[in-house]
C-alpha positions in Angstrom: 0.0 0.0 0.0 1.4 3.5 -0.9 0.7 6.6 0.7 -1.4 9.1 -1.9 -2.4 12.8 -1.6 -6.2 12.4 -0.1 -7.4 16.3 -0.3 -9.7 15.3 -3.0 -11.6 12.2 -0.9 -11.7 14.6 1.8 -13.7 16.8 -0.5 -15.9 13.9 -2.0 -17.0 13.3 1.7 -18.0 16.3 2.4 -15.3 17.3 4.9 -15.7 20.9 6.6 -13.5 22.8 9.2 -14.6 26.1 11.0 -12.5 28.6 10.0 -12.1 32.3 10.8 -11.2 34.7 8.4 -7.2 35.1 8.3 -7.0 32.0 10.3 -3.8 30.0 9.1 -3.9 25.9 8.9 -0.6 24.6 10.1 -1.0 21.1 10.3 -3.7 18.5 9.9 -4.4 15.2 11.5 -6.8 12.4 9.1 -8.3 9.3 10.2 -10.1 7.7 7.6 -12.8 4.4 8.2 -12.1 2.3 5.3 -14.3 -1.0 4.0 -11.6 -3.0 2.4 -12.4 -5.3 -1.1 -13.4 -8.1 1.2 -15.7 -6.5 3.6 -13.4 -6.1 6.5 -13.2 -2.6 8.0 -10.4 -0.7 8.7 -8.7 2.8 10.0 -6.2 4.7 8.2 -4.6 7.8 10.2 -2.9 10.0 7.7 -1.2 13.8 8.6 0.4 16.7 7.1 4.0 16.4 6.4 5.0 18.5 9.7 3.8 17.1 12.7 5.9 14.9 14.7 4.4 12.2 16.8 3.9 14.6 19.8 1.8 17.0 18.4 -0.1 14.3 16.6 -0.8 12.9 19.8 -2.1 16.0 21.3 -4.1 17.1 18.3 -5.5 13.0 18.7 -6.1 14.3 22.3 -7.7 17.6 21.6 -10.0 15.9 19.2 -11.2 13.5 21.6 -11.9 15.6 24.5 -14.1 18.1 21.9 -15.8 15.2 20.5 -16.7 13.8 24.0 -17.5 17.3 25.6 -17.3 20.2 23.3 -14.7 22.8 23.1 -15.0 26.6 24.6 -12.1 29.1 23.5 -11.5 31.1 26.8 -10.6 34.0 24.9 -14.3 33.8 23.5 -16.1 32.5 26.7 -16.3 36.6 27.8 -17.5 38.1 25.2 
């Protein structure tokens, strides 16, 4: 199996991100359900090319705790 650009299945599913104006993407993290040719499912994890396996960690973290309790910017929590 060799790694491909995925940026156009990303767009084919429908994939959105909440962006501000003048906000500036540095680094992505992907995980990807696949159904392989014989039925059997499977995850891919795929990421930007600068990441190390730190940060990928805590953007895996990050992603967790929003998905299992929702995410509140203190900057924005005053306002």
């Amino acid at each position: 199996m060799a790694d491909q650009p995925i940026g156009q299945l990303l767009d084919s599913l429908g994939v959105t991100a909440c962006l501000d104006e003048g906000d500036l993407p540095v680094d992505a993290l992907v995980l990807v359900k696949v159904v392989k040719t014989d039925g059997g499912v499977s995850f891919v994890k795929g990421a930007s090319e600068s990441p190390d396996w730190i940060t990928s960690l805590g953007m895996l973290t990050a992603a967790i705790e929003i998905e299992n309790s929702g995410y509140v910017n203190a900057a924005e929590e005053g306002e």
